[in-house]
Structure formats: structure tokens, C-alpha cells
C-alpha positions as CSV (number, residue, x, y, z in Angstrom):
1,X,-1.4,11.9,-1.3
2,X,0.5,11.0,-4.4
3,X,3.5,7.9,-4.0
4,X,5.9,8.1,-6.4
5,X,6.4,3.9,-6.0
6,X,4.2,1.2,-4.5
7,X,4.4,-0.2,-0.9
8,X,6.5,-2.9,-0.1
9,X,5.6,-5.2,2.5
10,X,6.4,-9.3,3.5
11,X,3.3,-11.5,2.8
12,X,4.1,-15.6,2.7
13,X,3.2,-16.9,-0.6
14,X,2.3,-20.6,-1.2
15,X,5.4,-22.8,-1.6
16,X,4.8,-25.0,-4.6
17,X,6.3,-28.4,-3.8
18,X,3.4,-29.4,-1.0
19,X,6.0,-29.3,1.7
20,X,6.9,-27.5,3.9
21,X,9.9,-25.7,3.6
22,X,13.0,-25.5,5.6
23,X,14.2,-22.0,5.2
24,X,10.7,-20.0,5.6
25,X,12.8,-16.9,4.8
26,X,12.7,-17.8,1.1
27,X,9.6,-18.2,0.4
28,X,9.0,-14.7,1.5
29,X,8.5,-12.6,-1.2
30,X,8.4,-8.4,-2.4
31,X,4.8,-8.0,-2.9
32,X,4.0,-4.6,-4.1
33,X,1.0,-3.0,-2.6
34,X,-0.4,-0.1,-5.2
35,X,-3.0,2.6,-4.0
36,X,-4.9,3.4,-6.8
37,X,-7.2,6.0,-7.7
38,X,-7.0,5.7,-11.9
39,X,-8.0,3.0,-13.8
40,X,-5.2,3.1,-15.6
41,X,-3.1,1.6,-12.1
42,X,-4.6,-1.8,-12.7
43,X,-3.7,-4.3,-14.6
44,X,-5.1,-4.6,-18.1
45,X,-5.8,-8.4,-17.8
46,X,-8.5,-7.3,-14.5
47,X,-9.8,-4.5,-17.0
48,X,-10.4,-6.2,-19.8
49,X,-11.4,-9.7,-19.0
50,X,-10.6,-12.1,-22.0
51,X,-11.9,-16.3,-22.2
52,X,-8.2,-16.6,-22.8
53,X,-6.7,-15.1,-19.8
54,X,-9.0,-16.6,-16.6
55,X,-8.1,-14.7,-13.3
56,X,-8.6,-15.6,-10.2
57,X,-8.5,-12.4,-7.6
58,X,-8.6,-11.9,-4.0
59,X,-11.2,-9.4,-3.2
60,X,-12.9,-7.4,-0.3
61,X,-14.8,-4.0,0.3
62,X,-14.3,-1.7,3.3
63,X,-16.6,1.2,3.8
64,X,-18.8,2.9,6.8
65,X,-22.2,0.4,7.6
66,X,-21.2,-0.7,3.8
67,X,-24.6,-2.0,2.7
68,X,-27.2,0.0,0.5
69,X,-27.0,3.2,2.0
70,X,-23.6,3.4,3.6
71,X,-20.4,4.3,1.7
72,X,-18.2,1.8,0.1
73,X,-14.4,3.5,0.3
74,X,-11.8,0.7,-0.5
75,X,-12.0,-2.2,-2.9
76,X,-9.4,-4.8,-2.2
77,X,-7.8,-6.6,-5.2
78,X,-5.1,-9.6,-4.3
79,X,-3.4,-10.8,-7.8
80,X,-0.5,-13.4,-7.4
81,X,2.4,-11.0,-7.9
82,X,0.9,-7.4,-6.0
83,X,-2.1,-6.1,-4.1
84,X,-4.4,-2.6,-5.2
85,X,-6.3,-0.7,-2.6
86,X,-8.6,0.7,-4.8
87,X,-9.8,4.0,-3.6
88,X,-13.2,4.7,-4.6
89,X,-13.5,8.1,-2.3
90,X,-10.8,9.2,-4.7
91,X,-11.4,7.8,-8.0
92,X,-15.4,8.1,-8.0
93,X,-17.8,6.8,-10.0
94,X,-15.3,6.6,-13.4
95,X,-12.8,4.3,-11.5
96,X,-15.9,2.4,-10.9
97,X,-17.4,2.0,-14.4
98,X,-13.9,0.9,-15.6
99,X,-13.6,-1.9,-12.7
100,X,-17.3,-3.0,-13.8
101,X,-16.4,-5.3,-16.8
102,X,-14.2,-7.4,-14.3
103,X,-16.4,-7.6,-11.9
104,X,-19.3,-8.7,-13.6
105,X,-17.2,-11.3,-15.5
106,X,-17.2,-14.8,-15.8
107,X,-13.4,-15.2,-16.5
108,X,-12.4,-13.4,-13.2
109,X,-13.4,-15.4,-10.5
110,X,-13.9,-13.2,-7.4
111,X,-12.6,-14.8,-4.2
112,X,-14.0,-13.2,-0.6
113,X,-15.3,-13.8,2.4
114,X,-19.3,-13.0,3.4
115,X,-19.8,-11.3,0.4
116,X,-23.2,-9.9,1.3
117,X,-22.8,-6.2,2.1
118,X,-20.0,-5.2,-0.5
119,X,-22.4,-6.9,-3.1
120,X,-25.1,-4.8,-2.0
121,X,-23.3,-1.6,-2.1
122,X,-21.6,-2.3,-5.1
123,X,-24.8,-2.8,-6.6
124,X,-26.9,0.1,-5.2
125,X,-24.1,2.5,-5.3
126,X,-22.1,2.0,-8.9
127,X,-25.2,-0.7,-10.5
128,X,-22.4,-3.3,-10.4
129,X,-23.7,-7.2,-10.3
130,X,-21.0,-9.4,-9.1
131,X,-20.6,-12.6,-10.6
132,X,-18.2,-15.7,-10.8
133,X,-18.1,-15.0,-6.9
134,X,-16.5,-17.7,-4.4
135,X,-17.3,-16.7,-0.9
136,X,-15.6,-19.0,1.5
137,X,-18.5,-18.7,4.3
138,X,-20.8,-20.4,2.1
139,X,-18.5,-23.1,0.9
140,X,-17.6,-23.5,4.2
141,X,-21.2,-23.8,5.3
142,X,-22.3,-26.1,2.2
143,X,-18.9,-28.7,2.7
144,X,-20.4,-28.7,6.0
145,X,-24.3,-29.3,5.3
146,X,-22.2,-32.1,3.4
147,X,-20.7,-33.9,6.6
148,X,-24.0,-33.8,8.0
149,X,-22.5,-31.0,10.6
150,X,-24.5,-27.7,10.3
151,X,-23.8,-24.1,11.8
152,X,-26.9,-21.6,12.5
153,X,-27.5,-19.3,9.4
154,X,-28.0,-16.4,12.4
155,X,-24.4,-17.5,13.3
156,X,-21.9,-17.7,10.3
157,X,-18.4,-18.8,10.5
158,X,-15.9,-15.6,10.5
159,X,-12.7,-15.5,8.4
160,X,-10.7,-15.5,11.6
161,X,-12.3,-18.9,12.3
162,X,-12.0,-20.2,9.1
163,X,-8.1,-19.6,9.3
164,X,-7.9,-21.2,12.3
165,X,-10.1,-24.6,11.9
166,X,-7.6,-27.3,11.5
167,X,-10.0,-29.0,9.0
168,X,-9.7,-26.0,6.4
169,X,-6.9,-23.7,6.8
170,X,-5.5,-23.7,10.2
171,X,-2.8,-21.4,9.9
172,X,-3.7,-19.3,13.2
């Protein structure tokens, strides 16, 4: 299925003063959301990652028992100003090779939660190595080695919880 213009759906973005703000209408913003099966639907800056243009991008893989042997099917990328499902049952193994530079770089930092699994199948299905990763269940387990509280390693935080602890997010 071919869509002649992106999505179009409300998603709150940060309001920049530090307060809150009186009208939560307005800072409501268009975010485009692109489904993208070509590399040429992304934006250059993700594909060609340059020391003068540092990124920092949302990102999460969906896919059945995504691991080594299952099958990864969407990569999620959050920019700023739009979302891109990227669909890897469509666009294959050359969407793949052209997302690799940015997702082995060290000027794109990759933001996600339990990053385990889609490492592991990016790496076993397209021989991607993610680096400059920032997955929020291990900072959130390390600032909390820090203040001497500590959560069983057989029972991590989920992002659901994260969003809802008052001492992190606690927007739920």
C-alpha cells in the first residue's frame, strides 16, 4: 500500500520555557508519520551521519520473538519534526544496508528502551552493530545502583513504569 502523503497524528512536544503551559492546545504540534520502504524516504542527515550534524533519534524494533532467529519487521525512527516506520518486510535487506552507516555511528545517538533483542536481531539478521546506544532501562538501573536502591536483573523496569515513576518521567 502506496500513500501519496504522510500520516498525520497529535503527539505533545516539549514546551521550551520549563513551564508548564497554560493553553496545552498549542503546544500540540503536526507531526508527520512516513512509512517507508526506500532509503531514499529518510532523511539524508540519518543516512549520512556527519561530526558536524550530531542526531539524536528515538528508536525501537517490532518483529515476531525478535531475537536471533525471529523476524525483525519495523524499525522505529522519532526525529524532532516527524516519525518513519521503517518497513523492513518491504524494503529488505538494501533498506537495511543503507540504514547501517547511521546505526553504527557515533554521531547519531540511538535512544530506546531494553535494547537487547532488536540489537540481537539487527545483528544476526542484517550484521548491523549498534553503537552510541542510550537505553533508558539501564540508566535507569545504574542511577539507581547509584542511590544505593537496586532492582533484580531477572526483573527490569518496563517503559510503562519508567513513564510513570514520579522520580523520572511521571507523565502516566
Amino acid at each position: 500500500m502506496v500513500f501519496a502523503t504522510p500520516y498525520q497524528t497529535y503527539i505533545p512536544l516539549p514546551f521550551d520555557s520549563g513551564e508548564e503551559h497554560k493553553d496545552h492546545e498549542a503546544v500540540l504540534s503536526m507531526v508527520p508519520i512516513h512509512i517507508v520502504t526506500h532509503a531514499s524516504q529518510l532523511p539524508k542527515e540519518f543516512l549520512f551521519p556527519s561530526s558536524k550534524n550530531h542526531l539524536i533519534v528515538g528508536f525501537d524494533c517490532e518483529g515476531v520473538q525478535l531475537c536471533h532467529y525471529g523476524t525483525l519487521c519495523i524499525m522505529q525512527l522519532a526525529f524532532l519534526d516527524a516519525i518513519y516506520l521503517v518497513d523492513v518486510i518491504q524494503g529488505g535487506e538494501k533498506l537495511m544496508k543503507a540504514c547501517k552507516p547511521a546505526l553504527e555511528s557515533s554521531f547519531i545517538t540511538k535512544v530506546i528502551h531494553d535494547c537487547k533483542r532488536d540489537s540481537e536481531a539487527l545483528y544476526f539478521h542484517f550484521d548491523i552493530k549498534l553503537h552510541n546506544v542510550m537505553d533508558t532501562q539501564i540508566a535507569y538501573s545504574l542511577i539507581e545502583k547509584q542511590r544505593g536502591r537496586r532492582r533484580s536483573s531477572d526483573n527490569p523496569i518496563s517503559f510503562i513504569a519508567l513513564l510513570a515513576d514520579p522520580n523520572y518521567c511521571g507523565t502516566i
